[in-house]
Backbone as JSON, one array per atom type, in Angstrom:
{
  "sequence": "XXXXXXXXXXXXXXXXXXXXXXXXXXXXXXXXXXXXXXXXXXXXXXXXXXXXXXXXXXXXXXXXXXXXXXXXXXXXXXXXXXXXXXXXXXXXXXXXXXXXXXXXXXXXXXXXXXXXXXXXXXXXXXXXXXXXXXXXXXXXXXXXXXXXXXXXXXXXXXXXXXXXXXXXXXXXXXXXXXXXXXXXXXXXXXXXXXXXXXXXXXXXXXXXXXXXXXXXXXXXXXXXXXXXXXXXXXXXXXXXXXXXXXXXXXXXXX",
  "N": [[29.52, -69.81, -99.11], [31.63, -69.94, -101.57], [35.16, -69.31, -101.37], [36.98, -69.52, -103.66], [38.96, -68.09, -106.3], [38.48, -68.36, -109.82], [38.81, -68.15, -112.53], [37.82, -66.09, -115.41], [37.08, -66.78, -118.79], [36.47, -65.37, -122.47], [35.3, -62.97, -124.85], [37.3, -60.0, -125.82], [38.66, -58.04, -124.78], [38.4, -58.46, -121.61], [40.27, -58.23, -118.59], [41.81, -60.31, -116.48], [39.62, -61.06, -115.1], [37.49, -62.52, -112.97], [35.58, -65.0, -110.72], [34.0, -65.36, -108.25], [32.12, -67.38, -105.65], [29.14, -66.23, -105.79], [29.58, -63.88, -107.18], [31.61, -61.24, -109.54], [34.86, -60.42, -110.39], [36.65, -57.48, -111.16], [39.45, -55.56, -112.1], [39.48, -52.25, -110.36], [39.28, -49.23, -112.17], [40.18, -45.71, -113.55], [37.36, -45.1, -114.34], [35.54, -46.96, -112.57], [33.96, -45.94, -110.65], [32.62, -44.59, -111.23], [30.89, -46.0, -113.23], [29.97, -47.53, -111.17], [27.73, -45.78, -109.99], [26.36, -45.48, -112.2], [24.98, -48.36, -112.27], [23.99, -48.69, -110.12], [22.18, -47.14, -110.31], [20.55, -47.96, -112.48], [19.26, -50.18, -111.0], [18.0, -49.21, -109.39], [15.92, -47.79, -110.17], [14.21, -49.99, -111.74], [15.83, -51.75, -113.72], [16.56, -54.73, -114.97], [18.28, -55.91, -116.34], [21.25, -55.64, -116.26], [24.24, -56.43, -114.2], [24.03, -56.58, -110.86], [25.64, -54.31, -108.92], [28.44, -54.7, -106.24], [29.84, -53.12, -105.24], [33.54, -53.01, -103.47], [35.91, -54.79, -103.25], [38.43, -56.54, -100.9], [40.7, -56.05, -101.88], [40.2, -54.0, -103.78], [39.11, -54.56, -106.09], [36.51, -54.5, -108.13], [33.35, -55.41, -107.56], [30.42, -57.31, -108.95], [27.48, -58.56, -109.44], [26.96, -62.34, -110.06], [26.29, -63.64, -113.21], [24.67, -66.47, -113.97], [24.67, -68.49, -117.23], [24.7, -68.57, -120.61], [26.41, -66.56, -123.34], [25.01, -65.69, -127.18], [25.83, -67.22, -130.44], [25.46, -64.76, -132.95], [24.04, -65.1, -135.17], [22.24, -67.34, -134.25], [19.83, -65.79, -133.23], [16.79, -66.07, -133.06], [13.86, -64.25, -135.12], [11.73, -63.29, -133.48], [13.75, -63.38, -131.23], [15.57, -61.13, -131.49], [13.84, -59.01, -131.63], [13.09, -58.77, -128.9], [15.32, -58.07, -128.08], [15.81, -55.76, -129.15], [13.85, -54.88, -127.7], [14.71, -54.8, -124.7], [16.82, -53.53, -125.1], [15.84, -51.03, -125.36], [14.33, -50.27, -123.2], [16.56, -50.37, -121.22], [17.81, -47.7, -122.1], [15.68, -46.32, -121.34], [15.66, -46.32, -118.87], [18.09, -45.26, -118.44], [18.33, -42.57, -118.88], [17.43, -41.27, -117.16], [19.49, -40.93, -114.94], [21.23, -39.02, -113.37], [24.99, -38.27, -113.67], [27.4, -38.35, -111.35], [29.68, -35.56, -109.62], [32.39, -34.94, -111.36], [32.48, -37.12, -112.7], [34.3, -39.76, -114.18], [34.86, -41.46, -117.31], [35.51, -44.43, -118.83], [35.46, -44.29, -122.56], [36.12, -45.8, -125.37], [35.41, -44.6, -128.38], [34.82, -41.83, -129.67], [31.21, -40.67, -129.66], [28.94, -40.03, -131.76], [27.14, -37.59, -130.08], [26.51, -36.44, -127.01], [23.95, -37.9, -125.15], [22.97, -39.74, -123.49], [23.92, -41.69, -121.32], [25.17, -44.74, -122.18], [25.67, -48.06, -123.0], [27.89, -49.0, -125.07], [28.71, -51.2, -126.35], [26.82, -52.76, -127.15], [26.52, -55.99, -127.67], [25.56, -59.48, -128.79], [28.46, -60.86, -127.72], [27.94, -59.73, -125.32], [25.61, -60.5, -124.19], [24.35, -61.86, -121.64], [22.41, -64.94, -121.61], [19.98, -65.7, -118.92], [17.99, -68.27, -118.33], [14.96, -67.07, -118.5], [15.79, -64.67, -117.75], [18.07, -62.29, -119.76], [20.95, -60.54, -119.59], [23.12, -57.38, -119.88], [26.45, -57.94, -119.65], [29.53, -56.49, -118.48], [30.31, -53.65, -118.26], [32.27, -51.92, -118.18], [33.37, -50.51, -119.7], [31.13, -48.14, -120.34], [29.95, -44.97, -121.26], [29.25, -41.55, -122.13], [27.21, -40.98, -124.62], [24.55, -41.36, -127.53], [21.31, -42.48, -128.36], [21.36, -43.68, -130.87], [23.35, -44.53, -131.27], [24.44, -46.0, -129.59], [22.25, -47.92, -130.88], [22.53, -48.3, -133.29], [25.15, -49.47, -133.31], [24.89, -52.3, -131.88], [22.63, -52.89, -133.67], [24.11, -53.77, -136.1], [25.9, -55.5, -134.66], [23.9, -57.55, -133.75], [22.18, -58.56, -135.81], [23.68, -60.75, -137.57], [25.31, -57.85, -139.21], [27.09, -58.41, -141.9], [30.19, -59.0, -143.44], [29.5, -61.04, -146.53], [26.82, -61.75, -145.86], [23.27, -61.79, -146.52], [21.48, -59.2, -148.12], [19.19, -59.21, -148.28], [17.56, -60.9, -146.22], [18.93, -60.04, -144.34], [18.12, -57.05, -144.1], [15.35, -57.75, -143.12], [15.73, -58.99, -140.65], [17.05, -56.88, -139.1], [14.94, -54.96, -139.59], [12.98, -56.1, -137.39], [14.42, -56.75, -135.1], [14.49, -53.38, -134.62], [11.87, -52.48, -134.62], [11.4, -53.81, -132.36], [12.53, -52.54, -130.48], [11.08, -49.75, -131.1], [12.03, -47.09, -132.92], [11.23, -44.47, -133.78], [9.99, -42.89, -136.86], [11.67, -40.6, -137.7], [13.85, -41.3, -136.77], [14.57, -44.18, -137.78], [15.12, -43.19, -140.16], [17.45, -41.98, -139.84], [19.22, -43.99, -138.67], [20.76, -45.87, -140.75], [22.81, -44.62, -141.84], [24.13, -44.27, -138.98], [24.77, -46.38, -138.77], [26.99, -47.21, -140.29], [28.97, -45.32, -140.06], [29.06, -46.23, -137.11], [30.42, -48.81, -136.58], [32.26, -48.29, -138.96], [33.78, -46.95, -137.26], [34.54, -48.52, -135.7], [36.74, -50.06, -136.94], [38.68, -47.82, -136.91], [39.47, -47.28, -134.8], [41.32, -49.93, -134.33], [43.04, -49.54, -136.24], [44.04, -47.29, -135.44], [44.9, -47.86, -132.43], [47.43, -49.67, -133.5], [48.84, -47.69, -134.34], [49.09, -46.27, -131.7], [49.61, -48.38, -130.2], [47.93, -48.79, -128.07], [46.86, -51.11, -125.97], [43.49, -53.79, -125.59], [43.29, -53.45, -128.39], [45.31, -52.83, -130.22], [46.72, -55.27, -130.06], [44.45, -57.04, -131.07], [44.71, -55.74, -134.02], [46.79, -56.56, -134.66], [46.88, -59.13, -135.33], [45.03, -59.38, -137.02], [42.28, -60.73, -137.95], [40.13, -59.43, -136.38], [40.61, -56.92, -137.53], [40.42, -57.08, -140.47], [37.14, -58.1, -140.16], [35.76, -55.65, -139.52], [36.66, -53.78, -141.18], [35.23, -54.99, -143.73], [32.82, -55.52, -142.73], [32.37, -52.79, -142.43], [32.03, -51.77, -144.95], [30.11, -53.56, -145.8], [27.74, -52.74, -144.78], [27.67, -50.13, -145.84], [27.58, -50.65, -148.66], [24.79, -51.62, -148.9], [23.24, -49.56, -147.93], [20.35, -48.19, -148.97], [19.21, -49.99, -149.02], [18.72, -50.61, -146.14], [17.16, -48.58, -145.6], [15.08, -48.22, -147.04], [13.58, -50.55, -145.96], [13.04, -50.11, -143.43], [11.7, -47.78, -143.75], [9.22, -48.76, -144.83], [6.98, -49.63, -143.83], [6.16, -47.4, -141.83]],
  "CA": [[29.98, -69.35, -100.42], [33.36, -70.37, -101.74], [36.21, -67.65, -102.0], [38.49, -69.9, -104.5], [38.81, -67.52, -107.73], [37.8, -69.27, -111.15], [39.15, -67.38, -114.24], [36.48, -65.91, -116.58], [37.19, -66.27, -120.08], [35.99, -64.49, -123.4], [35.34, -61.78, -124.93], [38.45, -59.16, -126.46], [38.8, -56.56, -123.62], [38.42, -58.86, -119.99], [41.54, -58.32, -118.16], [42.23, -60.67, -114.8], [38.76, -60.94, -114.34], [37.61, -63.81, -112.04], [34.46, -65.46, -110.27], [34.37, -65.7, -106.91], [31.25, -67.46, -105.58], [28.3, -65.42, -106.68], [30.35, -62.55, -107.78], [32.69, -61.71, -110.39], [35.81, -59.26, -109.3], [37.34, -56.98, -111.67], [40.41, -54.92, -111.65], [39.12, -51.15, -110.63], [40.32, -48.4, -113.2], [39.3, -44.32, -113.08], [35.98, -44.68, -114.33], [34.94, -47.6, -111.91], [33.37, -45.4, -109.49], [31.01, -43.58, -112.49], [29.79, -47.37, -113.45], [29.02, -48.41, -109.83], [27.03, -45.04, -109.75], [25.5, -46.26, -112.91], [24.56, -49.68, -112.47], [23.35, -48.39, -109.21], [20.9, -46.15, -111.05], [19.88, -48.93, -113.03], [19.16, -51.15, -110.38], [17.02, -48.55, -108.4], [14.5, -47.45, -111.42], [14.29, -51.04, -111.78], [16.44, -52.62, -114.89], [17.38, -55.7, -114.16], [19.02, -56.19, -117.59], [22.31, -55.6, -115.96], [24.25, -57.17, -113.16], [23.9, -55.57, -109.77], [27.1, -53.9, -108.39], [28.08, -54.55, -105.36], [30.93, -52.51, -103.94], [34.24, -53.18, -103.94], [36.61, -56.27, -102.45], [39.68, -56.24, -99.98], [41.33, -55.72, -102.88], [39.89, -52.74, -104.29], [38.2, -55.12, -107.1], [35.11, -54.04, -108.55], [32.61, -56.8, -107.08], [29.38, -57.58, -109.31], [26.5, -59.77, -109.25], [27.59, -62.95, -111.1], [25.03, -63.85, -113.94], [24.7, -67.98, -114.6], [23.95, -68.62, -118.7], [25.99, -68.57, -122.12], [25.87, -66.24, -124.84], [24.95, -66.91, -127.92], [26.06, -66.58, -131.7], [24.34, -63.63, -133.37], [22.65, -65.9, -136.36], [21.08, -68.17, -133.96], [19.22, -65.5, -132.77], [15.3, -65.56, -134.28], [13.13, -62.87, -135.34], [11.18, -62.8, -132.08], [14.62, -62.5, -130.06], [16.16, -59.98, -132.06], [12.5, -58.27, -131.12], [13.34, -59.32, -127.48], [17.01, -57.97, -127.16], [15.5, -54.21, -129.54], [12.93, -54.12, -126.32], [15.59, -55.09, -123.72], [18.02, -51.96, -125.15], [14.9, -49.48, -125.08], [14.17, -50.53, -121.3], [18.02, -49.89, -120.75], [17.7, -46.62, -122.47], [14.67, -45.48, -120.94], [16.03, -46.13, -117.44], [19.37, -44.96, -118.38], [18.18, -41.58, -119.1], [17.13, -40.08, -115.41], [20.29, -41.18, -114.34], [22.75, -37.72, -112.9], [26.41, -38.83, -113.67], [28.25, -37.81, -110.21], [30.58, -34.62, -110.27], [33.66, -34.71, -111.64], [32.59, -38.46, -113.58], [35.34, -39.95, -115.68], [34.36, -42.79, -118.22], [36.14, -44.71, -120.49], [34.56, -44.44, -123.67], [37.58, -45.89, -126.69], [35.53, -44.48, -129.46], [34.22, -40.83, -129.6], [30.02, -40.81, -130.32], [28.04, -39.06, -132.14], [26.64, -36.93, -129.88], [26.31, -37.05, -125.41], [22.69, -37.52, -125.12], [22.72, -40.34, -122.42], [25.25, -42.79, -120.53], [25.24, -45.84, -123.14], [26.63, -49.29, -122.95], [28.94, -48.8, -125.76], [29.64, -52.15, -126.97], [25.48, -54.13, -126.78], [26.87, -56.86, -129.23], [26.1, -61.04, -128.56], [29.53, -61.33, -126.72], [27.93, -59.45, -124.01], [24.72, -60.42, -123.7], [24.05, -63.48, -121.09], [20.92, -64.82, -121.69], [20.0, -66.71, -117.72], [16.8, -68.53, -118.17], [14.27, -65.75, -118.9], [16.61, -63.43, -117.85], [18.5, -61.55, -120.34], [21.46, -59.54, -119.18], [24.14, -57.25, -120.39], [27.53, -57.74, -119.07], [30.98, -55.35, -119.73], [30.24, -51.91, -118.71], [33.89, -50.97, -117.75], [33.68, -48.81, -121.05], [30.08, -47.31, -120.67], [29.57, -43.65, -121.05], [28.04, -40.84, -123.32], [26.23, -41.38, -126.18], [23.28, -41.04, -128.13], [20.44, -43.49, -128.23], [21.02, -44.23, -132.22], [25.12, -44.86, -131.49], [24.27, -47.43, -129.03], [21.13, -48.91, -131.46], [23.4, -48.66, -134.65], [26.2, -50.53, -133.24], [23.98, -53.48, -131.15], [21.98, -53.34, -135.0], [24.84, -54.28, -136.72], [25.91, -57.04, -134.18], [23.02, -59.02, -133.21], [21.71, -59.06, -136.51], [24.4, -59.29, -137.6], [25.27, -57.21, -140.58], [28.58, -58.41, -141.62], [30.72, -59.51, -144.86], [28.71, -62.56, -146.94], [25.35, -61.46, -145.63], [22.49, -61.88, -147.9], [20.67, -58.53, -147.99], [17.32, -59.14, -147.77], [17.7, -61.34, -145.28], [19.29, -58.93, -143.32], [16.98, -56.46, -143.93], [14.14, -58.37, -142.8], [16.6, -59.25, -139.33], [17.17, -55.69, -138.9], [13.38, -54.68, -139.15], [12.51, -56.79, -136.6], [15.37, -55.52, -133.95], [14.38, -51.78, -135.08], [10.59, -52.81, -134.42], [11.29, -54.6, -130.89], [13.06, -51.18, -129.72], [10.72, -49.09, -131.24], [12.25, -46.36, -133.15], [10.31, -43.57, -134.79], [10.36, -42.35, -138.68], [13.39, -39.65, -137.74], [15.71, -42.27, -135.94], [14.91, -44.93, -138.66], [15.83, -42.03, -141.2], [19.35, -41.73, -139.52], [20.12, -44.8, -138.45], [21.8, -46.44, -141.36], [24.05, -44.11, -141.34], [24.88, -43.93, -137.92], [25.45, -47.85, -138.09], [27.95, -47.05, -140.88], [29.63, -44.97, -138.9], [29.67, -47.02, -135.25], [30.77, -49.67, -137.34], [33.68, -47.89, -139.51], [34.71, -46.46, -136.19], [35.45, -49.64, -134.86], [38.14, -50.2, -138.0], [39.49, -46.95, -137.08], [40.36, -47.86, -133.65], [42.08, -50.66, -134.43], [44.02, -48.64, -137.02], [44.89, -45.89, -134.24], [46.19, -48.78, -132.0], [48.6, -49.75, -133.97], [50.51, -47.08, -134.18], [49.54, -45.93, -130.49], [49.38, -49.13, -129.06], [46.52, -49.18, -127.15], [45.9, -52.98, -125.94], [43.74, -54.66, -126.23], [43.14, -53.03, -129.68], [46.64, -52.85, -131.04], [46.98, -56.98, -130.46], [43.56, -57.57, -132.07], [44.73, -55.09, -134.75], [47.93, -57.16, -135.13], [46.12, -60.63, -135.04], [44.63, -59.25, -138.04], [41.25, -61.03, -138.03], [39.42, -58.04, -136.07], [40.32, -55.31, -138.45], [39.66, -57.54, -141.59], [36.23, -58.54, -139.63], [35.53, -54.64, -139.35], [36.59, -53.26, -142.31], [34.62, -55.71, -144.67], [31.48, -55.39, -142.08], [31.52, -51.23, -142.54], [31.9, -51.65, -146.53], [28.9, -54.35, -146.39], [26.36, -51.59, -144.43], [27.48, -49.25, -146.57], [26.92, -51.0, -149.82], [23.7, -51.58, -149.04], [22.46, -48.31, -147.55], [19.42, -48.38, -149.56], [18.28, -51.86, -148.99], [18.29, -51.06, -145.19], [16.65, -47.72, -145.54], [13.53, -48.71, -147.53], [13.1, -51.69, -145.33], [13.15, -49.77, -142.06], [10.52, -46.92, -143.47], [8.06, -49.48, -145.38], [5.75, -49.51, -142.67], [5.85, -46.27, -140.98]],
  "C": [[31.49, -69.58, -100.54], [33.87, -69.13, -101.91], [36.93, -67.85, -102.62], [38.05, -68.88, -105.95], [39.1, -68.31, -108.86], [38.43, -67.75, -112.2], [37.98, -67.38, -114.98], [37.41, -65.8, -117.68], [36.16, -65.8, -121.24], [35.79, -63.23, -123.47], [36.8, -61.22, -125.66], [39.08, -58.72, -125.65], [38.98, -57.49, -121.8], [40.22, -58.81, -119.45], [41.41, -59.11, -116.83], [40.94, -60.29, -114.4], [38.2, -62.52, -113.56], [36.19, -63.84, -111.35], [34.74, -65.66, -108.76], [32.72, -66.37, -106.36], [29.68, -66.8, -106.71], [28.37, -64.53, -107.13], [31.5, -62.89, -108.53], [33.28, -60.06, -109.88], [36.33, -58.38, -110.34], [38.19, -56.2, -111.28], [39.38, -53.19, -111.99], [40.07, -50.16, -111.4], [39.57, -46.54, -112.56], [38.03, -44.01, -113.03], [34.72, -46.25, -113.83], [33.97, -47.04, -111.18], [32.04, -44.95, -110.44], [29.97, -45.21, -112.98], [29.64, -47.81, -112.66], [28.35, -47.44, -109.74], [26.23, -45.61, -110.91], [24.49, -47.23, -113.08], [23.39, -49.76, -111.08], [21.68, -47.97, -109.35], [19.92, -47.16, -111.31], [18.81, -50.08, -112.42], [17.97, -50.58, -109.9], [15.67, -48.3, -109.26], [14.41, -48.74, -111.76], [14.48, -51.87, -112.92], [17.01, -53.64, -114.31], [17.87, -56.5, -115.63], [20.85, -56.05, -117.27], [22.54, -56.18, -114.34], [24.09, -56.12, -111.82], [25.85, -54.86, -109.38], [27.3, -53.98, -107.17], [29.65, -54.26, -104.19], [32.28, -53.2, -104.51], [34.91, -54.56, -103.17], [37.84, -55.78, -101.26], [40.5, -55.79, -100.84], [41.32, -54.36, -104.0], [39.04, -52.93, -105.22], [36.94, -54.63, -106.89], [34.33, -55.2, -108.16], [31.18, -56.44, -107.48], [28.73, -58.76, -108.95], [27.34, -60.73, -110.46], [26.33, -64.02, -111.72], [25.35, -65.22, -114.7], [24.35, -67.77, -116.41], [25.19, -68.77, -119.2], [25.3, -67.39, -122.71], [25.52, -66.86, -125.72], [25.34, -66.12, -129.23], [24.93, -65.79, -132.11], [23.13, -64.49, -134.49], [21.9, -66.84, -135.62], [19.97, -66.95, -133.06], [17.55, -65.19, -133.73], [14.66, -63.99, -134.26], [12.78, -62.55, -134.43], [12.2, -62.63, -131.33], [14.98, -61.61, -130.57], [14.66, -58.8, -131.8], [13.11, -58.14, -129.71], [14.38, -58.13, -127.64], [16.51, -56.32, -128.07], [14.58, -53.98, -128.14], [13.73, -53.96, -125.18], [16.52, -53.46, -124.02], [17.04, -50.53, -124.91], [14.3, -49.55, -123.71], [15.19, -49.99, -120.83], [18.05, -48.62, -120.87], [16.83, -45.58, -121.34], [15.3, -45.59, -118.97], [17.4, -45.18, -117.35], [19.39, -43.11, -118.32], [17.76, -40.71, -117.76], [18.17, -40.36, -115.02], [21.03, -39.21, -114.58], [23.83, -38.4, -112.91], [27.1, -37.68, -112.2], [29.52, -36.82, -110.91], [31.8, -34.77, -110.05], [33.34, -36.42, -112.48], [33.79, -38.67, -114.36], [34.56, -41.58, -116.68], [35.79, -42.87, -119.02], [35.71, -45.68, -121.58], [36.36, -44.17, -124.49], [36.98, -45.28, -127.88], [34.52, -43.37, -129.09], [32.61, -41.1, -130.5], [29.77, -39.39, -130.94], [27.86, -37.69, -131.77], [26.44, -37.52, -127.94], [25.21, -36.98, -124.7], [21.98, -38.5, -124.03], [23.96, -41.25, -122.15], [24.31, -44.34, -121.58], [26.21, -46.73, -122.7], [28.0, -49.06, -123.33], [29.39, -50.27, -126.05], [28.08, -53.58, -126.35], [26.02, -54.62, -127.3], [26.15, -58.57, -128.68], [26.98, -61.35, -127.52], [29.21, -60.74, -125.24], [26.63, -59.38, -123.11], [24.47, -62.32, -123.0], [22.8, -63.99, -120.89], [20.9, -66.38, -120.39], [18.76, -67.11, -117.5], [15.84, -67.78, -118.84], [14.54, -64.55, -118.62], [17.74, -63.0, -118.31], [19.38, -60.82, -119.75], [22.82, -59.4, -119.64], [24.86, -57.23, -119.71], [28.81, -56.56, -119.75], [30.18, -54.07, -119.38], [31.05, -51.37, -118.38], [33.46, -49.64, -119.21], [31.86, -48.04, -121.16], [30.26, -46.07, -120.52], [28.73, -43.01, -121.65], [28.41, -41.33, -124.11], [25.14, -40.94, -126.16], [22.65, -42.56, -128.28], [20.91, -44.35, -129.47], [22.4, -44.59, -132.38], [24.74, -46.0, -130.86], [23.04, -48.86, -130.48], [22.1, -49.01, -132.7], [24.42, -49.76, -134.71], [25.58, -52.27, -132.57], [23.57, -54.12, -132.89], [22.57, -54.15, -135.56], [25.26, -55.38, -136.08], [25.05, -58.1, -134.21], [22.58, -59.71, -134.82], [22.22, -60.56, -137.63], [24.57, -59.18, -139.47], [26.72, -56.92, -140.94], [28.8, -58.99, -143.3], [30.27, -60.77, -145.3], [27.33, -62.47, -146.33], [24.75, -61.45, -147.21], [21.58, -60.7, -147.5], [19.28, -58.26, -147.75], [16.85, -59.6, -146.52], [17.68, -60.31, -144.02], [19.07, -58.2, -142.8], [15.61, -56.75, -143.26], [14.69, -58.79, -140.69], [16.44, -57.54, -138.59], [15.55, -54.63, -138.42], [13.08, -55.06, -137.38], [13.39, -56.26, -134.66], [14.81, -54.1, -133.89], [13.14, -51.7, -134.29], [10.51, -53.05, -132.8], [11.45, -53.0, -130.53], [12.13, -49.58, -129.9], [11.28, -47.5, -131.99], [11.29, -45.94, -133.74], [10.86, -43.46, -136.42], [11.97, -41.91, -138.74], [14.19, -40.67, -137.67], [15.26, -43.11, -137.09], [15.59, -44.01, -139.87], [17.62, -42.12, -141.19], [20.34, -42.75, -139.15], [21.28, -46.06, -139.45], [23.03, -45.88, -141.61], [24.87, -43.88, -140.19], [25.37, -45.81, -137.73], [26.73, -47.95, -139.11], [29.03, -46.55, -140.15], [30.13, -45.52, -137.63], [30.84, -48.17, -136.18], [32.15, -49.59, -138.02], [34.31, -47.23, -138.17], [35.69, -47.5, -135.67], [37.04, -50.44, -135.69], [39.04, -49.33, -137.64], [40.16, -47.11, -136.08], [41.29, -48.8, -133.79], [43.18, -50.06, -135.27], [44.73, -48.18, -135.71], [45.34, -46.57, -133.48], [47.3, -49.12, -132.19], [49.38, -49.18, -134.19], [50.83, -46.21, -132.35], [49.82, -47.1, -129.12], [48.98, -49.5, -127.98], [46.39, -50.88, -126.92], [44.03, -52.69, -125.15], [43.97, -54.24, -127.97], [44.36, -53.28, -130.52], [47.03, -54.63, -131.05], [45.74, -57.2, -131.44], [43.91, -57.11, -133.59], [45.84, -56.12, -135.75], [47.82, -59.01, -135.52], [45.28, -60.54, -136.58], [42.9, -59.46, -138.69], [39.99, -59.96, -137.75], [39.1, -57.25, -137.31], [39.42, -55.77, -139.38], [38.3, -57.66, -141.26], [35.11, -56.45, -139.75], [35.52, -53.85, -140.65], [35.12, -53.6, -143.65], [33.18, -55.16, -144.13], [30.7, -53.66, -142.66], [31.28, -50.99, -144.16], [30.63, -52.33, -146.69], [28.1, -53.33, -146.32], [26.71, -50.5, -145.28], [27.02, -49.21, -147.85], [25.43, -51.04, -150.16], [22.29, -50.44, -148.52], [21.04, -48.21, -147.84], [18.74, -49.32, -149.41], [17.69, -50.84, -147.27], [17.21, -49.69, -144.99], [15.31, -47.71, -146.2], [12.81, -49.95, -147.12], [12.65, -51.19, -144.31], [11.78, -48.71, -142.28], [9.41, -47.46, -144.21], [6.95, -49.28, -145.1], [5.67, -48.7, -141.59], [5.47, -44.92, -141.3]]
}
């Protein structure tokens, strides 16, 4: 196995992260230790939607499994994957939920949920899903913590589908189904979830706001780069405009 380090790029958030053979190294932070207990979890109840973890380096680096593939843009994804990647998050879920967070856990979670009803990704979107053959897997869980099932599915909703400024509503609606459907939600959670994707969604405007004047990176450069916010803003005005569309699409057939 080689030990020369390779630069990973993409993404918003990667800091000085790097490839090393079949592993990729990250810089450890406070709530490294709570996502190698995590991923751990994951691994053992047997998700293999995420990379393995595997300890740390000479360096102190976080050392994962390193997952071959590409992402991919959210509109090339079809009806049957957007099925695919709603079953893939309710597998994640359902494993994610026996997990015990170790005492004294820290996470870092940038945008307060809902509600702390299980350890969540916090950021399913496209950019972080590597699809390797027939295996599917999310990367990025430096920022996982609590959440609620319908914070994580609201915000994923709105990406993959995605449900963004210049969308054609019906369309969208019909995209959205189909995600909703893969993952299985009930009556209630379809009930609540257009609003909670309003919400994940306008949160992510607000952060970038609150960067800028606290200067949080990365947030406060994306904020200042301008494209983000505009990208955010427009996105939480679209789902909100159409509230109604996505809410009589989602309980049609249940």
């Amino acid at each position: 196995m080689s030990d020369q380090e390779e630069r990973l790029f993409g993404g918003n958030v990667a800091d000085a992260v790097v490839r090393v053979g079949a592993t990729v190294r990250k810089p450890a932070t406070e709530a490294t230790s709570s996502v190698e207990a995590f991923l751990e979890h994951l691994f053992e109840v047997g998700f293999r939607g995420a990379p393995r973890t595997l300890g740390r380096d000479e360096k102190g680096r976080h050392v994962l499994e390193y997952v071959p593939g590409a992402t991919q843009e959210p509109f090339s994804y079809t009806s049957e994957e957007l099925g695919r990647v709603g079953r893939l998050i309710r597998e994640f879920h359902v494993a994610a939920k026996s997990f015990v967070p170790p005492e004294g856990a820290q996470w870092k979670v940038v945008i307060r949920p809902d509600s702390e009803e299980l350890i969540c990704h916090q950021d399913l979107a496209p950019w972080n899903l590597v699809r390797s053959g027939e295996r599917w897997v999310f990367i990025d869980w430096d920022g996982s913590g609590p959440g609620s099932v319908l914070w994580d599915v609201g915000y994923a909703a709105q990406s993959f589908v995605p449900l963004i400024h210049g969308g054609e509503p019906a369309v969208d609606a019909s995209r959205l189904c189909c995600f909703v459907d893969g993952y299985g939600l009930d009556r209630s959670q379809r009930e609540r979830l257009p609003e909670l994707m309003v919400a994940r969604t306008r949160a992510m405007f607000e952060l970038g706001e609150r960067a800028a004047i606290t200067g949080e990176q990365p947030w406060a450069r994306l904020h200042a780069e301008g494209d983000g916010s505009r990208h955010w803003r427009q996105a939480a005005e679209y789902v909100e405009r159409h509230l109604e569309i996505w809410k009589d699409a989602l309980l049609a057939n249940v």
